[in-house]
Each structure stands twice: as structure tokens, then as C-alpha cells.
TORDOMI-608186 format. One record per residue (C-alpha): residue in one letter; x, y, z. Coordinates in steps of 0.05 Angstrom, whole numbers, padded with zeros to 5 digits, always signed. Layout:
BEGIN
AXYZ ...
***
This chain:
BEGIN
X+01131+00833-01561 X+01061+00823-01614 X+01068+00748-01578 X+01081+00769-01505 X+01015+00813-01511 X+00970+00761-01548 X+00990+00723-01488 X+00979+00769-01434 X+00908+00774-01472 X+00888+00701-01482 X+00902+00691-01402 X+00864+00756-01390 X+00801+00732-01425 X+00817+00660-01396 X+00811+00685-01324 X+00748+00738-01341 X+00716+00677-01355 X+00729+00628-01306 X+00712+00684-01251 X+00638+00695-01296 X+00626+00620-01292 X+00648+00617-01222 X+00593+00678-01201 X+00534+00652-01191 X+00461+00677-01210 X+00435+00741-01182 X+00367+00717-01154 X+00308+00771-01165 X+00257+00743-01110 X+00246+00765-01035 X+00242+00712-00982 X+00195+00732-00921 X+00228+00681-00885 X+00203+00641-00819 X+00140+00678-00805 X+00079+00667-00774 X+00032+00666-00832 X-00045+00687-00828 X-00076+00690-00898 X-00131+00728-00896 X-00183+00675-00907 X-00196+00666-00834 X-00163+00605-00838 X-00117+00584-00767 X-00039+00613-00778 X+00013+00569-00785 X+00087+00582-00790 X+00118+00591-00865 X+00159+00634-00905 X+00128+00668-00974 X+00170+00677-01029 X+00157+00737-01076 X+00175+00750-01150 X+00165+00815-01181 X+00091+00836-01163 X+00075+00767-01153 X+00076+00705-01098 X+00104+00642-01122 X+00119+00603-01072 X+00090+00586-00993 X+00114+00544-00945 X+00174+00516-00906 X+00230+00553-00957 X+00299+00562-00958 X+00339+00626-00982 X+00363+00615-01057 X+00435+00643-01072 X+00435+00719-01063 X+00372+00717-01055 X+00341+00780-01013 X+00311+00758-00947 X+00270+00786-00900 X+00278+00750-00836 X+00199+00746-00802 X+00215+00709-00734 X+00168+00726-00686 X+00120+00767-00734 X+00051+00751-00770 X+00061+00756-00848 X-00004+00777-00861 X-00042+00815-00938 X-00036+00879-00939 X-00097+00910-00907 X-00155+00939-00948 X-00186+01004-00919 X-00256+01004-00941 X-00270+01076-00926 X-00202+01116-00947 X-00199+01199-00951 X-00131+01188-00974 X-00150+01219-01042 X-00153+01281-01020 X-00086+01311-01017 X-00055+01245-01054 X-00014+01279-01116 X+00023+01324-01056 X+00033+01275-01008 X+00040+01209-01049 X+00084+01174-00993 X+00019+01174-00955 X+00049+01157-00895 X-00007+01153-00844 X-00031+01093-00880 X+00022+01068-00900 X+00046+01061-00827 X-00023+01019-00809 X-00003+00970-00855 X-00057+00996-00913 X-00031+00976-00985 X-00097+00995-01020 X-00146+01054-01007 X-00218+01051-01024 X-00232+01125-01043 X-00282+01168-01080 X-00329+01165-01016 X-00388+01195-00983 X-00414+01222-01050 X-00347+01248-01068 X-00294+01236-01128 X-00253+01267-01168 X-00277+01276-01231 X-00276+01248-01279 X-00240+01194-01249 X-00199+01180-01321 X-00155+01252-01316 X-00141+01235-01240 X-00125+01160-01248 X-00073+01186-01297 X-00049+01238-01256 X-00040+01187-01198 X-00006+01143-01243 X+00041+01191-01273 X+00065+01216-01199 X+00062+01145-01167 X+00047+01137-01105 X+00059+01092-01050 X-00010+01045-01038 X-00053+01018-01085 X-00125+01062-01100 X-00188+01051-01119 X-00244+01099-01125 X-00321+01101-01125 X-00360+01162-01166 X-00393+01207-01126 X-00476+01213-01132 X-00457+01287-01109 X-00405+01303-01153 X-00457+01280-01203 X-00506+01317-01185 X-00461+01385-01174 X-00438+01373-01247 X-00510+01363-01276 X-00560+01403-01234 X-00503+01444-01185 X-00480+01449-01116 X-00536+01490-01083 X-00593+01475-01127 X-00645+01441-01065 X-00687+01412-01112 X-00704+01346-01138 X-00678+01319-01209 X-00718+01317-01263 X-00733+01262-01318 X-00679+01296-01362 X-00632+01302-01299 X-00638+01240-01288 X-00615+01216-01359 X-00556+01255-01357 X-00534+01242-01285 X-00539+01159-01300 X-00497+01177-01369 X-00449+01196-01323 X-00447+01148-01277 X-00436+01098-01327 X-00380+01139-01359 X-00340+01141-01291 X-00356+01065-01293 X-00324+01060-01351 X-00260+01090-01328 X-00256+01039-01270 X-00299+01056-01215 X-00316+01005-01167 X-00395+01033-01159 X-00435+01091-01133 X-00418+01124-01070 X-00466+01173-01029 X-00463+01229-00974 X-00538+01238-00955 X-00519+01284-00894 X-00474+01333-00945 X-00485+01375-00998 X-00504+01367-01052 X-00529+01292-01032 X-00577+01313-00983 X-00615+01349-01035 X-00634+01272-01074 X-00685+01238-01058 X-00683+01158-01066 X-00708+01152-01134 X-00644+01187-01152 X-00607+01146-01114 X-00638+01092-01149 X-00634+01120-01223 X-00557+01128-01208 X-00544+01058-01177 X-00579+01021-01236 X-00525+01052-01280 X-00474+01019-01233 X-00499+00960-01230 X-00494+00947-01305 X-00429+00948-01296 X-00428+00902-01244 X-00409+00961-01191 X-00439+00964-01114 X-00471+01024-01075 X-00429+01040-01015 X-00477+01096-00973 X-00451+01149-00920 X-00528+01145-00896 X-00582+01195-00894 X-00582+01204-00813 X-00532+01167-00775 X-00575+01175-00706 X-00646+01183-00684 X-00666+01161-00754 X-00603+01120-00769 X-00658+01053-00783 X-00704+01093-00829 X-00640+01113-00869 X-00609+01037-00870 X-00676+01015-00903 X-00662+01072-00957 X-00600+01045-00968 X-00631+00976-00976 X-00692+01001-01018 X-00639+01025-01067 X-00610+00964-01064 X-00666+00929-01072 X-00697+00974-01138 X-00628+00970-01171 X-00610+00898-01155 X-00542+00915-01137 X-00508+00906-01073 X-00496+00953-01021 X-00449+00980-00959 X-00472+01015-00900 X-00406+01074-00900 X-00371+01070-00822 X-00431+01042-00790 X-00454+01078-00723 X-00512+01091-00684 X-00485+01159-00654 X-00545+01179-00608 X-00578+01156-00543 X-00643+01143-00581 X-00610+01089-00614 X-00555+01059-00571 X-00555+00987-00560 X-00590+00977-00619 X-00528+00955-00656 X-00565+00876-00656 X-00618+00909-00693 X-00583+00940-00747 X-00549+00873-00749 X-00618+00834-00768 X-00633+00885-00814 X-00577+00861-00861 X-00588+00795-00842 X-00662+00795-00868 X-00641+00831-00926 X-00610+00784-00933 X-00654+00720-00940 X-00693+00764-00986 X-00630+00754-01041 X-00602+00822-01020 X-00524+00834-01015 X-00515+00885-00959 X-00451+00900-00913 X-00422+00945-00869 X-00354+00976-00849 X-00333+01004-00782 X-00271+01041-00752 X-00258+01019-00680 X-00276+01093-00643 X-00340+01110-00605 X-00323+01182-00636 X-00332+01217-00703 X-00321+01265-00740 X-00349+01315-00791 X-00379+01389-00795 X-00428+01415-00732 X-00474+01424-00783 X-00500+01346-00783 X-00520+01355-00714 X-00585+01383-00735 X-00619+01343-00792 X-00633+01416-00836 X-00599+01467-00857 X-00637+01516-00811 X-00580+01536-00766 X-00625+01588-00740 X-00667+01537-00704 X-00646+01538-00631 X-00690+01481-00621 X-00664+01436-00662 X-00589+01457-00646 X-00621+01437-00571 X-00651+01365-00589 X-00581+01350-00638 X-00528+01370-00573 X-00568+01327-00525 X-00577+01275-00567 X-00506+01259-00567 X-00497+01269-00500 X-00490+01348-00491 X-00444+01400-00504 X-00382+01367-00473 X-00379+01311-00522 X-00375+01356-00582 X-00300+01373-00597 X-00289+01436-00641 X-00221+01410-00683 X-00215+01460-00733 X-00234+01529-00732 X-00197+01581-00787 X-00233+01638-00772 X-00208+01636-00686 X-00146+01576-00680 X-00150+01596-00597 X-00218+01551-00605 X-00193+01486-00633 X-00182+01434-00586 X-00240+01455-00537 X-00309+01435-00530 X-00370+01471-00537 X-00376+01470-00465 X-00307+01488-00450 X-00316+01551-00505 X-00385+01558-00468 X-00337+01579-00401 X-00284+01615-00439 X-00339+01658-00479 X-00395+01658-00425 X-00446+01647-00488 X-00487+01585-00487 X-00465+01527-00539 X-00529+01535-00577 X-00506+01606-00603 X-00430+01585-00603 X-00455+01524-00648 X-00497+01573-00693 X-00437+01623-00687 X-00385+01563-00716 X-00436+01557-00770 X-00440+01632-00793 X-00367+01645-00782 X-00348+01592-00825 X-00398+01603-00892 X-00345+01634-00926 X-00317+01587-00968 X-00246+01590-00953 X-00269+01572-00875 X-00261+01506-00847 X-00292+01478-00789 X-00297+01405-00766 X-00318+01373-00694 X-00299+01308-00668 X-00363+01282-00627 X-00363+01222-00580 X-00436+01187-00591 X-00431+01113-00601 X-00429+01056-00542 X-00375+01009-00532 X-00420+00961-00536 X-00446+00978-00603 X-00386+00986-00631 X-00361+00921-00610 X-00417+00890-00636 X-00405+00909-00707 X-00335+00896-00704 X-00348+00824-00687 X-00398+00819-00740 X-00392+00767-00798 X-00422+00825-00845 X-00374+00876-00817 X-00306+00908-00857 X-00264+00952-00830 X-00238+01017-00853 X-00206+01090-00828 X-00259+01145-00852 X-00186+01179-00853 X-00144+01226-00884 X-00072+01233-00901 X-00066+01278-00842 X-00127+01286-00820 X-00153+01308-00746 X-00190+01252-00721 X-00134+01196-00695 X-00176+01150-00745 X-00131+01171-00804 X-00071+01138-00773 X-00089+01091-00717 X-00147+01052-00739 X-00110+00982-00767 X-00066+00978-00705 X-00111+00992-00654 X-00166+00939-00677 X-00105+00885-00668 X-00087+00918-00604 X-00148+00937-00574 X-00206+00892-00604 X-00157+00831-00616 X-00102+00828-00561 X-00122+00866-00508 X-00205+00857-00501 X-00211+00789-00552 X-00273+00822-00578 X-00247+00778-00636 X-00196+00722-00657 X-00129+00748-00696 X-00151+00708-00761 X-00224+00743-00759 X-00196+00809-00757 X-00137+00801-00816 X-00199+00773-00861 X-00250+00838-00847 X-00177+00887-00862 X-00159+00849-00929 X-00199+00791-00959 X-00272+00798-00939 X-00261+00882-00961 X-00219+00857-01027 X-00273+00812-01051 X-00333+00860-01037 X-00299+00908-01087 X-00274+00862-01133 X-00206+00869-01119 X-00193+00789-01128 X-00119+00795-01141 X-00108+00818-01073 X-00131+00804-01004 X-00102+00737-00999 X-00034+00705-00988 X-00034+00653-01039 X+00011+00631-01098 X-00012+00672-01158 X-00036+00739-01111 X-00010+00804-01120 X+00045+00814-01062 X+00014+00862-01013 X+00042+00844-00951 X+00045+00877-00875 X+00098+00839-00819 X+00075+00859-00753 X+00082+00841-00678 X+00014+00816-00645 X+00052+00822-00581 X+00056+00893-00589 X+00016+00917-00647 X-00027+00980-00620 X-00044+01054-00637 X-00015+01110-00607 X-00060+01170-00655 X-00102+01215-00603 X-00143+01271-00615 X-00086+01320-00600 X-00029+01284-00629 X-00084+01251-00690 X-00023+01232-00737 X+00022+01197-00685 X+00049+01132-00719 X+00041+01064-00690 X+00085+01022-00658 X+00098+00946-00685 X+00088+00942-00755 X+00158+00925-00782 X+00150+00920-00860 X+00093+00940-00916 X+00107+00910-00984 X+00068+00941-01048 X+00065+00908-01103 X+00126+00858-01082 X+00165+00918-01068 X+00179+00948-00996 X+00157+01017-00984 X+00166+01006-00907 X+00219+00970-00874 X+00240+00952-00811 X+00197+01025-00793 X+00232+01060-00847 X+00200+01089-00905 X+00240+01067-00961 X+00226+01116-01009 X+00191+01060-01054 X+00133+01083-01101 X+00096+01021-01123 X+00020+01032-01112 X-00022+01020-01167 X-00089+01046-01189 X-00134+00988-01185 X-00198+00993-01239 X-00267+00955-01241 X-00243+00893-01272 
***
């Protein structure tokens, strides 16, 4: 019996081993296979597969699947980097909604946050936070010259910063640097922004620039003095010696439409002067914010002003009221629609939105169409042009989920405002290198794998103003990080965004 068993053992571990040496090798990579490749340099597509291993590319070109290896067949769809927004909101609301599905569905892998004078602060406790939830797309975030100011001189204080103000406020800056920040971001038409004047401005960007950071500028007036506020921007770029961003680019008033060639030179000759400045631009003629920057002051009382700002986007049936706590029955209308369902004029119902909403757990926002086609396509076509969202997780301007696939639908497919190759550069490489993001932005060997398949045939938007977080239709898969957090339109339930820090 003790012999029949050692028997029955020796052929048991005979056989467990000739069926281990007969298994062959689990591969860990991911084969995008038989794709149309465009890789974000600009340079013509060609047709390849990219192989991915952990985070990282190692291989491009005509490949074959290894053993087991997991494939993901691209026939038919550009393999393109993950797209860049250079203007994100997705910050806000981030830690509750980490899948952050709007942008995830554009084919966005990294967010540039921390805009418009804005950031979470300080940016080390939130980074942390982030990274302890984990989230879905990659972030990177700017400090905010207003959350600066609000933590050394307040939110309401309208007055200008002294010597001592000044000390502290570039202290800070350069501690927020410190934790990563990519520069200095400002929101001259909010609070507390407004209430700097540019040697501020200045003061603050010097203290990002020693640590290599830009200025990126939601500008002081984005309409009948949008030129007098780009040379700001470039005055501050100028006195700091750092480079600079023009925030969502517009001219959004009839005093200044078709003047996009203009603002256009203006970089240009900043340019030749040994200036850096850029621009980014979401593909609407509409935008959105509070009622209040229709009028350049805070004096909502002014009926003539409130006159001059509705007219000079076009009148009171281009302003959109989108979100209105204090009466819901409102949102959705315009001022002149409200002006026929109240039978008040929209000057008062614009100063009534204002002093109905003061409280501060009121919200208001407009969406206001005051930019020309022509304009806008100018800037999109522009070698010194990015592209971004200005949008929110689920915000109420279609912006926040639509603005990736409609500038291939749209801008590329439909109206060839541009070439394919020119717009997957201004979503990932040309946006990626402004913010030193060098890992990423490219498909080549050594890159991070941020990846988007999608269908130029039928790439497109569907996001409207009354539907703003409708998904869009023909982008297949969005890889993270090498790992797929959308697939074949599924969310996978993948969290492998990263926060990115100043390198």
C-alpha cells in the first residue's frame, strides 16, 4: 500500500509538471491592434498598432498579438493621446464624482484645473485627497491669484495690496509652487480678482516664474475692452518674464467682432519681442458665467450700464438664464422670454437676478451667445491656439461634455476649418508641452499610455443647452495610465488618473 501511494504521488507531481511547462506565459501588455495612428505631433497618420506595458508604451508599429496577450482590436479607428483640456472645472465636485464621466466620455485623460483665479488650497491637502480617493483622469492644477488674495487680504476687501500684501501673497504663491502647481492662474472679471490691479498680478507671477510656472489669465474684459485686457495679460508677462495663456479666448461683443486677426497679431508681435503667449478656445459662439459680467462694475443699480452690456451682446434674447435657485420656473428662458412672462423689462429682471441671488446659498448662471463664427474659427485654426472645455463635471453649458467631439465633428469633418492631425496636436501635445506635462501628449515609445480610439467617420457631440451632459457618440475606448477606464462605450469602473505636479 506505502508503495502504491508513493506511486500514485510521483505520477501526480510528474503530470503537475508537465501541464506547468506545457502553459505558456501569461503576457501583461495590451495590444491596440490595427489602428489608424495619429500621434499628436501633427505629423500625417499612418496605420499601426501600439503596444502598452503597465503605464507605459513600448512598442509602435506593424505588431502581432503575443500569447495571451490582451488585445484591443482598432480597425477602422484613429489611436490617438489622450486629449489635454487646457481649461478643466472638473475640480470642482472631483472627490464625489471621481468617475468624471463627462470628460471622460470626450476622450480627456488629463484636466488642467485650478482656473480663473481659483484652487483649492493649499493644493498639497487636496492633491492627497485626490490621490487617496483616485479618480479616473489625470489632474493638474494652477494656484489661484484670488484664492491668494481671499486668504491674505479677504474676499470683499476692494482695495489694492500693499507692500506687505504683497510679500505674503508671492510667499504663497511659491508655496503652492512647491506642492506642484503648474503657474498662476487669474479671474479678472470675479471676485476677489477684479479687485488687483496689474502690479499684483505681476508681484504674483514673478513668484511663479521662479519656479519655472506660466500665467494662464481668464482676462480682465472679455468684450468692448477685450484688447486693452490681452495687453495686461502680456504686460505681466512681459514684467515677470514668464509666459502666458489667454483663458477660452473670445471677443463676445459687436464692438469687437471680426477682430479675431487682431488678437491674433497681438500674440504674434509679442512674440518677436521674446514673449511666450498662447491661447485656448472651446468650439461655441456661447458662454457662460454670472449676469453680473455683463456690466464691467459692480453697480447693478446702474440701468445704463445694464443697457450698454445687453446690447452689446446682441440684446436681451441672447442672454440665457440657466440657473436660478431662488425661482427654477425661470431657468431655461431668456431675459426676453422672462421679459413676456413677467411684463418687466430685462434691465430690472437682470438687476432683479442680481439681488435675488446675493444670498450666498443662491446660484445664478446665464449662458450668452456673443462671439462670431468667424472669430471663433479663426482661433481654432490658429497655430497659437489650444483647446479646452471651460467645463464642469456636470455642468450647464454643453461645453462640459461636448467640446472634444464636436471640434472633430464640426471643425474637422464636417466644415474642414482644420486637418485631423492639426486638431489631435492643439487637444494633446501642443496643451501637454505648454504645461510641462512632457510624459504625455504624444504616442511614442517611452510616453505615458493615455490613449482615446475613436471613429472620424462619426465622431460628434450631441451636449445642448437643455440636455448639457448628453454623451457623445463614437469614441470607443479611453486608456489612463495604460489602463482602460472606457471601453467599447462602457465605463469600466477603472481608477487610474494620476495627479500630475510641476516637474
Amino acid at each position: 500500500m506505502f508503495y502504491r501511494s508513493l506511486l500514485f504521488c510521483c505520477l501526480l507531481a510528474l503530470s503537475i509538471g508537465l501541464v506547468t511547462a506545457q502553459t505558456p506565459p501569461v503576457s501583461e501588455s495590451l495590444l491596440i491592434h490595427n489602428g489608424t495612428l495619429i500621434d499628436g505631433t501633427g505629423a500625417k497618420r499612418r496605420s499601426a498598432s501600439v503596444r502598452i506595458s503597465g503605464d507605459t508604451i513600448v512598442e509602435i508599429g506593424r505588431l502581432t498579438p503575443k500569447p495571451n496577450e490582451r488585445v484591443i482590436e482598432a480597425k477602422g479607428l484613429v489611436i490617438a493621446p489622450g486629449f489635454v483640456d487646457a481649461h478643466s472645472h472638473a475640480d470642482g465636485g472631483l472627490l464625489d464624482t471621481p468617475e468624471a464621466e463627462t470628460q471622460v466620455r470626450q476622450g480627456i485623460t488629463t484636466a488642467i484645473v485650478g482656473q480663473d483665479g481659483g484652487s483649492n488650497f493649499p493644493l498639497s491637502d487636496w492633491f492627497a485627497k485626490v490621490e487617496q480617493k483616485r479618480i479616473t483622469l489625470n489632474v493638474a492644477s494652477f494656484v489661484g491669484h484670488g484664492t491668494v488674495r481671499e486668504q491674505i487680504i479677504g474676499r470683499t476687501e476692494k482695495r489694492l495690496a500693499t507692500s506687505d500684501d504683497l510679500v505674503k501673497m508671492a510667499a504663497l504663491v511659491a508655496q503652492e509652487m512647491q506642492s506642484g502647481a503648474l503657474g498662476l492662474s487669474s479671474g479678472l472679471e470675479y471676485v476677489p480678482g477684479r479687485y488687483g490691479d496689474t502690479a499684483e498680478l505681476i508681484a504674483c507671477a514673478k513668484a511663479a516664474a521662479v519656479h519655472r510656472g506660466i500665467y494662464i489669465s481668464h482676462v480682465r474684459n472679455e468684450d468692448n475692452e477685450a484688447f486693452a485686457a490681452f495687453e495686461e495679460l502680456i504686460t505681466v508677462a512681459k514684467e515677470a518674464q514668464i509666459p502666458a495663456q489667454i483663458s477660452h479666448i473670445k471677443l463676445g461683443s459687436a464692438s469687437v467682432w471680426g477682430k479675431s486677426g487682431v488678437a491674433i497679431k497681438l500674440m504674434a508681435d509679442a512674440a518677436k519681442s521674446g514673449l511666450d503667449i498662447s491661447a485656448d478656445v472651446y468650439p461655441y459662439t456661447f458662454w457662460q458665467s454670472t449676469i453680473r459680467v455683463l456690466i464691467a462694475t459692480e453697480n447693478f443699480a446702474d440701468r445704463k450700464q445694464w443697457t450698454e452690456g445687453i446690447a452689446a451682446v446682441g440684446g436681451a434674447q441672447n442672454v440665457r438664464l440657466t440657473v436660478f435657485s431662488p425661482d427654477k420656473s425661470w431657468e431655461g428662458k431668456t431675459l426676453a422670454e422672462l421679459a413676456k412672462l413677467t411684463g418687466k423689462d430685462p434691465i430690472t429682471l437682470a438687476q432683479e437676478i442680481v439681488a435675488r441671488s446675493q444670498d450666498a446659498s443662491a446660484q445664478q448662471s446665464v449662458v450668452v451667445t456673443a462671439m462670431l463664427d468667424k472669430d471663433l474659427d479663426r482661433f481654432i485654426r490658429s497655430p497659437l491656439v489650444m483647446f479646452c472645455s471651460d467645463g464642469s463635471l456636470r455642468g450647464t453649458h454643453p461645453r462640459g461634455a461636448g467640446s472634444f467631439p464636436r471640434i472633430l465633428g464640426e471643425y474637422v469633418r464636417k466644415r474642414r476649418v482644420l486637418s485631423l492631425e492639426a486638431a489631435v496636436r492643439k487637444m494633446s501635445s501642443l496643451p501637454a508641452q505648454r504645461f510641462g506635462l512632457l510624459e504625455r501628449g504624444i504616442l511614442a515609445v517611452g510616453k505615458k499610455a493615455d490613449v482615446v480610439l475613436f471613429d472620424p467617420k462619426t465622431v460628434s457631440d450631441t451636449a445642448t443647452v437643455a440636455q448639457p451632459t448628453a454623451p457623445p457618440i463614437g469614441i470607443a475606448t479611453v486608456i489612463v495610465n495604460g489602463i482602460s477606464v472606457l471601453e467599447n462605450g462602457k465605463l469600466t469602473g477603472a481608477y487610474s488618473g494620476r495627479v500630475l505636479r510641476r516637474q
